[in-house]
N, C-alpha and C positions, 0 to 999 in steps of 0.2 A: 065177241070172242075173236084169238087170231091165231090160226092153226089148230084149235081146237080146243085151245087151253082160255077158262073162265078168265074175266077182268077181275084184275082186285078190288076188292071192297071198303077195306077199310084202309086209310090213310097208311099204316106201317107195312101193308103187303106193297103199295103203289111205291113206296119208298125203296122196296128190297129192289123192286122189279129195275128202278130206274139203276141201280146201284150197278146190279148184274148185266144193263146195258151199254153202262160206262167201261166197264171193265171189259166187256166185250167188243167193245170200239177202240176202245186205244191199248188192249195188248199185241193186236197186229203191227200196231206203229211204232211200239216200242221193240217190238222183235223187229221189225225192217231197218230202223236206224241204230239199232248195237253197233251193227260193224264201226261208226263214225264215234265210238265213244274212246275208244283210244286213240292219241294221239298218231297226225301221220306224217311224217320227215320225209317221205319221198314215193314217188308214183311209178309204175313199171308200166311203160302201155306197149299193145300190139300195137302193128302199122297198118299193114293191109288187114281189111274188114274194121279199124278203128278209126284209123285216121284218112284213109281213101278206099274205094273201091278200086278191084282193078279191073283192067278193059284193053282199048285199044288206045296207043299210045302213053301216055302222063296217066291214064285212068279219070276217076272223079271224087275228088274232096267231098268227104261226107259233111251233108249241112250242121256249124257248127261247131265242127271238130279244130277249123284254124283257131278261130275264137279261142276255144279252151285250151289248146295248149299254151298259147297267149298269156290267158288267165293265171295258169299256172307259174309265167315265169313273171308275172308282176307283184302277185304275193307270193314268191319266193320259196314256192316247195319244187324239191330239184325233180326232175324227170330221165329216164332211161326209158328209150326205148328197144326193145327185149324183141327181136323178128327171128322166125326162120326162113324167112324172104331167101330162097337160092338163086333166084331165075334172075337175077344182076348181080352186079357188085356193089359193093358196101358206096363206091363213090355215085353210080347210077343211082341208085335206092335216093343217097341225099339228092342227087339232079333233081330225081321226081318229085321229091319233097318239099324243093325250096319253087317249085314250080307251083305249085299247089299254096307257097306261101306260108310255110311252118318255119319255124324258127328251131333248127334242128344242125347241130354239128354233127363230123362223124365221132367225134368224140362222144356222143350220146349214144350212139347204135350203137348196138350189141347184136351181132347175125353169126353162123355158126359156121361160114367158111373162115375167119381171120379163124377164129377158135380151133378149127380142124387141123388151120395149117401149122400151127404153130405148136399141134400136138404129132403133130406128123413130124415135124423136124425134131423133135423132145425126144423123138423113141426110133425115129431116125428109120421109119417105115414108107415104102415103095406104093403109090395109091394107083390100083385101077379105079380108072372114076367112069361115073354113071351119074352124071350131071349133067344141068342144062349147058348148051354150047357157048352162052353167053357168061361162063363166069370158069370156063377151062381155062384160059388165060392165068387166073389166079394163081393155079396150080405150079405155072413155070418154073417157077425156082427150087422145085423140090429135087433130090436127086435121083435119078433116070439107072433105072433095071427090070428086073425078074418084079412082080407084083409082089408083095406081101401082106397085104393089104388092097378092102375095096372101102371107096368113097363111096356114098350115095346122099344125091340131093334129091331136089327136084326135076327133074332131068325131062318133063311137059311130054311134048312129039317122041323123046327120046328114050321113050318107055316103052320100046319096042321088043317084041319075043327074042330078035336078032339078040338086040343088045342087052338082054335080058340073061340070056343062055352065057352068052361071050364072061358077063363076072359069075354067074355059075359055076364054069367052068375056071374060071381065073381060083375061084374062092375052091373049088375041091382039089387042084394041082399046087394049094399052101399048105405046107406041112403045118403050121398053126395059124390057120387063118382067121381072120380081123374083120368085122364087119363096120362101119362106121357110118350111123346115118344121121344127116344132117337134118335134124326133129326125126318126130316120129306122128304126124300129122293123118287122120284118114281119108279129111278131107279138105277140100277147099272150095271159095266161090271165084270164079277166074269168067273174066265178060256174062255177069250173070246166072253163068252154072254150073252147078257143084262138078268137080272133078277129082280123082282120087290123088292123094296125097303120097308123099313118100312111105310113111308108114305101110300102107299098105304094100309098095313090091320089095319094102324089105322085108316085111315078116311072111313073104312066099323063097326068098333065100332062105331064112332063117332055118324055114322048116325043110327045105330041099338040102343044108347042109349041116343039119343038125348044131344051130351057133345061134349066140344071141347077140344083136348089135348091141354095139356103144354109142349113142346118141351124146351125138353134138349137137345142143340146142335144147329148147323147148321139148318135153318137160323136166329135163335131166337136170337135176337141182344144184350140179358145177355151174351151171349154165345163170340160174338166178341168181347163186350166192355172188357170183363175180360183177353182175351189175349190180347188186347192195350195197359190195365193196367197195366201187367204184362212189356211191353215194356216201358211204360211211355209214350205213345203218344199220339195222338189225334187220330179222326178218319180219317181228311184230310189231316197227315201226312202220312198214309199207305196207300198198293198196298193190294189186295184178288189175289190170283193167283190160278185157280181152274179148274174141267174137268167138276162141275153142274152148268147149267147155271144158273136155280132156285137158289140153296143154297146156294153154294159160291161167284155166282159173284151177283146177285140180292139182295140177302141177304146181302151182304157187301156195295152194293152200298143205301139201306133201310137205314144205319146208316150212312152212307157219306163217305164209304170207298171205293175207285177207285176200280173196279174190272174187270181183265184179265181172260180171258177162253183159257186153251188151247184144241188145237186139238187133245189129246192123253185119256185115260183113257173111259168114256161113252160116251166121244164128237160123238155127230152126226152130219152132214151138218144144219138137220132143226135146231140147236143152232143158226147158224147165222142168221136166219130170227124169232127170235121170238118173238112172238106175245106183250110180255109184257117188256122184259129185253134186254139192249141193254150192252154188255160189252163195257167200255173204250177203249179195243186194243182184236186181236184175235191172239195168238202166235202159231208158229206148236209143240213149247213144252217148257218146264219151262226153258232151256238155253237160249233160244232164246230171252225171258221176261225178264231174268236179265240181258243177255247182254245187251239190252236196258239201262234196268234202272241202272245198272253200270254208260256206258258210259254217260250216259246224267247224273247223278250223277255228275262226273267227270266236265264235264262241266259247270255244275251251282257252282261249289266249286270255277272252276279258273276264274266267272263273278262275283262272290262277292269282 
């Protein structure tokens, strides 16, 4: 016996049993590789927790990850990458990039300071910023008054009560005040440990001034459709390849875009049980996700 239950006896019971074990072996396999049965014209990936860790200095290239982006531009499916990277600029972020040895234009990035500014000049608004120091710079060209409007990034050390209170008070002294956060992340992994995210001090504004930001970035779905666009696709022709379960894969999957968590970057265990967001596949890392979608690529090319 095994578990408790009799062996079959006669040849048609040993026949069911085998039937019910086949079926039971490979409908997990077939529910894991669905997501690859539509075709995919174009891949969305995070950077930091995908393509590098971050740390001190350039950080460290996740093993693997040069390889597959590689991969990806040898068979010829285009790539965006999709950050809410704040703590540099869009030209630093490539520095680090081509440092590590990715094959990455800025024309490929997609980060949510160009995005901000250029909605700030659209509507022709005043930014208190609460960002990190290394990308105030950016802002310079904007025109200089009265706030009417707060920026918030990631703003690291500068997430202080001081400066905390300072747009507080900036945001209660707007007759219609603007909140504008750059993602809405809760957390992150920054030299090995998790630290809280933008998300987090802006939904303690939010609630101190009765307002709900506007999120530049990740998961705000302006934010994905403009790198689709940029590809020419749909959004059920893409993959989300991501380490946030919330923003990258949930977020992608809110506009109808497949989305892959890997195990590398903030990933925690509790990601695979969570409460509201279920990724399409879980990979141990971004080689591993495009091997995938390579090879099953591959094979949908040679059934047409």
């Amino acid at each position: 016996t095994r578990a408790g239950y009799p062996l079959p006896t006669r040849p048609q019971d040993t026949r069911l049993v085998c039937i019910i074990a086949q079926v039971n072996l490979t409908l997990p396999v077939m529910a894991v590789n669905s997501w690859l049965a539509e075709p995919i014209k174009g891949l969305l990936l995070d950077i930091t927790g995908v393509l590098y860790e971050s740390g001190e200095g350039f950080g460290t290239a996740i093993p693997g990850s040069v390889e597959a982006v590689k991969r990806l531009r040898e068979t010829g499916i285009p790539v965006r990458f999709v950050t809410n990277e704040t703590c540099a600029t869009r030209a630093e972020l490539i520095k680090k990039l081509h440092h590590h040895s990715f094959s990455v234009s800025e024309g490929d990035v997609f980060s949510p300071v160009p995005a901000v500014i250029s909605l700030l000049k659209e509507r022709g608004l005043v930014p208190h910023l609460l960002v990190h120091p290394a990308i105030e710079c950016e802002f310079s060209g904007l025109v200089a008054g009265n706030p009417t409007c707060v920026v918030m990034g990631d703003a690291d050390e500068a997430f202080s009560f001081a400066n905390m209170n300072v747009a507080f008070r900036a945001l209660k002294a707007m007759e219609d005040p603007k909140l504008f956060a750059l993602g809405f992340g809760k957390y992150y992994k920054h030299k090995g440990q998790l630290q809280l995210d933008v998300g987090a001090f802006a939904t303690a504004l939010e609630f101190a001034c009765d307002i709900k930001s506007e999120i530049v970035g990740k998961p705000s779905p302006l934010f994905f459709d403009a790198a689709l666009s940029d590809i020419g696709i749909t959004a059920k022709e893409a993959v989300m390849i991501g380490d946030d379960i919330v923003s990258d894969v949930g977020g992608a999957q809110k506009c109808g875009i497949r989305g892959v968590l890997v195990r590398t970057g903030k990933y925690t265990r509790s990601c695979e049980n969570h409460p509201t967001v279920t990724p399409h596949f879980i990979a141990n890392n971004l080689s591993e996700a495009v091997d995938l979608i390579i090879e099953a690529q591959s094979k949908n090319i040679h059934q047409v």
